[in-house]
N, CA, C and O of each residue as an XYZ file, in Angstrom:
292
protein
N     -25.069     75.124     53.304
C     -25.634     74.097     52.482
C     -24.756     73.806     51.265
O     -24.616     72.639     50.900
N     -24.163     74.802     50.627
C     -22.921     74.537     49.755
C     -21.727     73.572     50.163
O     -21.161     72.682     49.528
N     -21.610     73.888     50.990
C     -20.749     73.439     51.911
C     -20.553     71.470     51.968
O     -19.602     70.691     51.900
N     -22.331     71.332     52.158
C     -22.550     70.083     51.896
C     -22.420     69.626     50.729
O     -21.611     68.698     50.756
N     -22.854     69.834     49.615
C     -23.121     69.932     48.710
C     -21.985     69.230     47.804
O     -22.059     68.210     47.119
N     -20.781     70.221     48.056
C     -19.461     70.135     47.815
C     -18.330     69.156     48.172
O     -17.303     68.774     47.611
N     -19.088     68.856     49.609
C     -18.347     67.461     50.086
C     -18.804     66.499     49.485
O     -17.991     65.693     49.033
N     -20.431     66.233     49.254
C     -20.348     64.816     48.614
C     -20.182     65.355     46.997
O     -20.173     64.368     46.261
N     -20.111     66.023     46.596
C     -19.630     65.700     45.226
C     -17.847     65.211     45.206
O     -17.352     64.331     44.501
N     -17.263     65.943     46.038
C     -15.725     65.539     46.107
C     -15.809     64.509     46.567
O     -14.732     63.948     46.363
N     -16.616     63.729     47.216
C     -16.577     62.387     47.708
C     -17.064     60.999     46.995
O     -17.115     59.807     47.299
N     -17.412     61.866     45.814
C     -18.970     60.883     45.172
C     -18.835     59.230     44.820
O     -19.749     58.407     44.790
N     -17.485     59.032     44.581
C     -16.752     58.055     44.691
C     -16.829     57.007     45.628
O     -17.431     55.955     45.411
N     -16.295     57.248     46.552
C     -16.077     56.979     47.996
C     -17.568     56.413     48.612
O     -17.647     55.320     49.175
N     -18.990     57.519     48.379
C     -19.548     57.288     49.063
C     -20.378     55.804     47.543
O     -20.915     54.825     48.060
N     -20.368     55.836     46.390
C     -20.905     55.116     45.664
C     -20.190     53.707     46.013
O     -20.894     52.746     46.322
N     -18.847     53.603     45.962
C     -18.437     52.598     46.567
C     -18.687     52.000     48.091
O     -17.997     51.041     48.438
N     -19.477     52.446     48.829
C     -19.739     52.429     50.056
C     -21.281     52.128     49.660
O     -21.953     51.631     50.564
N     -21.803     52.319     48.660
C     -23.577     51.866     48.786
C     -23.322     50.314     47.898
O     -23.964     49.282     48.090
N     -22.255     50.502     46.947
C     -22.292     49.113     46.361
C     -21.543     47.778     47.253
O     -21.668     46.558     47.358
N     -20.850     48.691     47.702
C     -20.063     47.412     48.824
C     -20.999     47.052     49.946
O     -20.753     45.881     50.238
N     -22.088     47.589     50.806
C     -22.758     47.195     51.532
C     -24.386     46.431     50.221
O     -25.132     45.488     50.484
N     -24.387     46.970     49.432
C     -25.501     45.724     48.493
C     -24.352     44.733     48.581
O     -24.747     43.805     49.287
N     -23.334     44.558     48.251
C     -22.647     43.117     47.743
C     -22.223     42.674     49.200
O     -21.843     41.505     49.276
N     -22.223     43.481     50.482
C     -22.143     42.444     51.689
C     -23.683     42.094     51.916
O     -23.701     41.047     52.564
N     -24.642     42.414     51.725
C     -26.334     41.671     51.710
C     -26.521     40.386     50.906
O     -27.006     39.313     51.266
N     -25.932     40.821     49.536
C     -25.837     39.468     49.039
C     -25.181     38.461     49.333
O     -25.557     37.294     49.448
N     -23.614     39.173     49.529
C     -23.016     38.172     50.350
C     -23.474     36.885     51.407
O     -23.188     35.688     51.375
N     -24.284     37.662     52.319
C     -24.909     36.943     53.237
C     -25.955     36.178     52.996
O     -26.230     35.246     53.752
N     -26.812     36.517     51.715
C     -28.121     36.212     51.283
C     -27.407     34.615     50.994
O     -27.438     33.766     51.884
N     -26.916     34.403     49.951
C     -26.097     33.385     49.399
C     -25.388     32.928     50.176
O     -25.750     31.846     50.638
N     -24.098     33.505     50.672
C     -23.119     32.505     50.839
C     -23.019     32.039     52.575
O     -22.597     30.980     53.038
N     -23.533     33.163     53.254
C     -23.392     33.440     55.062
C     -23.578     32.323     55.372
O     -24.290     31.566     54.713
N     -22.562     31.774     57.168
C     -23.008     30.931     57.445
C     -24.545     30.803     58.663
O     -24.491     31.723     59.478
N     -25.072     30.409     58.753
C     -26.434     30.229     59.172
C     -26.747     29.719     60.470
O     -27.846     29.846     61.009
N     -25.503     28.991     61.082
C     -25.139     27.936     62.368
C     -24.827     28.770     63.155
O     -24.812     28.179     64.235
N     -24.472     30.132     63.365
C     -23.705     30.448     64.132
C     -22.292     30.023     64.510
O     -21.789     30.381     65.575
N     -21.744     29.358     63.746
C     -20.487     29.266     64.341
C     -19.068     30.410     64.335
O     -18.171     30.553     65.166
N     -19.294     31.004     63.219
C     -18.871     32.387     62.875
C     -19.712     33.277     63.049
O     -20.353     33.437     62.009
N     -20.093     34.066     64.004
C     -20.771     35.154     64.233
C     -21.160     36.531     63.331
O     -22.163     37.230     63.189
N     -19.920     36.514     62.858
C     -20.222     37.853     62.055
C     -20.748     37.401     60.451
O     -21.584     37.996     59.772
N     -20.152     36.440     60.170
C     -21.169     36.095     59.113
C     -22.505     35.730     58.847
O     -23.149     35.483     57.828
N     -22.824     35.782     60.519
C     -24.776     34.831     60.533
C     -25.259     35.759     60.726
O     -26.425     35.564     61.071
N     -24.864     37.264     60.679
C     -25.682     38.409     60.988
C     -25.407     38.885     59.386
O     -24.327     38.777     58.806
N     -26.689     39.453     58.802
C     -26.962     40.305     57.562
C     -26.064     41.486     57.819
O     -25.111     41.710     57.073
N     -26.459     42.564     59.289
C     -26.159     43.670     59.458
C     -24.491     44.278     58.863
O     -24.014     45.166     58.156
N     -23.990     42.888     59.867
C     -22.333     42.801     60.247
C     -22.115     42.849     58.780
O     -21.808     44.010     58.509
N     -22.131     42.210     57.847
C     -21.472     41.955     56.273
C     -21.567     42.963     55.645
O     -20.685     43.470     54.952
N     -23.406     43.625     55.953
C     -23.061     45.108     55.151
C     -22.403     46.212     55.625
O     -22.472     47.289     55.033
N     -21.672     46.035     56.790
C     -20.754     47.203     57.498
C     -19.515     46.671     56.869
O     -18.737     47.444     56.311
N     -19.268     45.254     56.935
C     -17.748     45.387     56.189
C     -18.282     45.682     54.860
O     -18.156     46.890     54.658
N     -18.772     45.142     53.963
C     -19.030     45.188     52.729
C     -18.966     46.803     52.469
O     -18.452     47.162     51.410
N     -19.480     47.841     53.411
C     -19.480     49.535     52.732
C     -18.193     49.692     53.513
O     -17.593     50.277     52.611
N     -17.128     49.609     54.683
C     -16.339     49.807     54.827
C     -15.177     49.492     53.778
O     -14.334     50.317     53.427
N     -15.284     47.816     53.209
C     -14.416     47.619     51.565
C     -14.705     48.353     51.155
O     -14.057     49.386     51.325
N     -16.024     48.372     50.216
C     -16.023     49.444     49.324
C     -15.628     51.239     49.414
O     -15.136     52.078     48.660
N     -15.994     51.208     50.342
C     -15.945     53.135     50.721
C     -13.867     52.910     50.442
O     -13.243     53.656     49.686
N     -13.246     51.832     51.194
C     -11.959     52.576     51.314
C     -11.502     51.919     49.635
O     -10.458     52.459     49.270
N     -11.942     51.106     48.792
C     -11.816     50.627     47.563
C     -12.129     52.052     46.200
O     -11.553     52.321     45.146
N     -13.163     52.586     46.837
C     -14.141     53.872     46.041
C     -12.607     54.910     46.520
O     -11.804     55.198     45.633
N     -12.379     55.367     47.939
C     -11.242     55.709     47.784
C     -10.051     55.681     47.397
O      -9.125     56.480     47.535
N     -10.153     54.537     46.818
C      -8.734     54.233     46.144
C      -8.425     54.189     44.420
O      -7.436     54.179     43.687
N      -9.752     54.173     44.295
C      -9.684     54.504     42.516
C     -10.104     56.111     42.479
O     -10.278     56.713     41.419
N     -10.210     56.582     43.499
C     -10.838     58.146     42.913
C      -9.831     59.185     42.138
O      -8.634     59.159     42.427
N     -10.174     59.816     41.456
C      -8.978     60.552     40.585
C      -8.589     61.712     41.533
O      -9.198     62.728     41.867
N      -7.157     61.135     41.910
C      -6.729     62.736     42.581
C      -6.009     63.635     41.847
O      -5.263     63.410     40.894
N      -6.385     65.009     42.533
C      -6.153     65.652     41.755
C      -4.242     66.543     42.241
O      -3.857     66.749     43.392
N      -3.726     66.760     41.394
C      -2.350     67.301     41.688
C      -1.978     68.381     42.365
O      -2.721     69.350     42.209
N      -1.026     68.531     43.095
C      -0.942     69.435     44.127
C      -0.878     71.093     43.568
O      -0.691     71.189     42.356
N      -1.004     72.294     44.273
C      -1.515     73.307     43.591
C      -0.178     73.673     44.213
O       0.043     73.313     45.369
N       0.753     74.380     43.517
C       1.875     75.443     44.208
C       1.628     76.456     44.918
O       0.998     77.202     44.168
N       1.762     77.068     46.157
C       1.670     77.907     46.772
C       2.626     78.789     46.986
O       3.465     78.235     47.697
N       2.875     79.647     46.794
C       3.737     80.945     47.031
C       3.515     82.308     48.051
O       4.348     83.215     48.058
């Protein structure tokens, strides 16, 4: 259970950017989606919030503070 624990805190980033990027692909769709079907993935809610947490999650990964390599001997 530590174990878990430990991953999402090292992740906490990653996964916060992944809950805000799938709210801003909902809105996305709420507002702007098209509605006709002519673009498919935009007339589905679902589809936008999978890209929307896929941006964000790899965006959350990309500002996260890494940390510097440890010397090993």
């Amino acid at each position: 259970m530590k174990t878990v624990f430990l991953f999402f805190r090292k992740n906490m980033t990653s996964f916060l950017g992944m809950i805000l990027g799938s709210i801003a692909g909902y809105f996305y769709w709420q507002y702007y989606g098209i509605y006709d079907g002519t673009f498919g993935f935009s007339s589905e809610w679902w589809a936008n919030c999978v890209y929307g947490l896929l941006f964000g999650g790899l965006i959350g990964s990309l500002i996260r503070k890494q940390r510097p390599p440890t010397a090993r001997s």
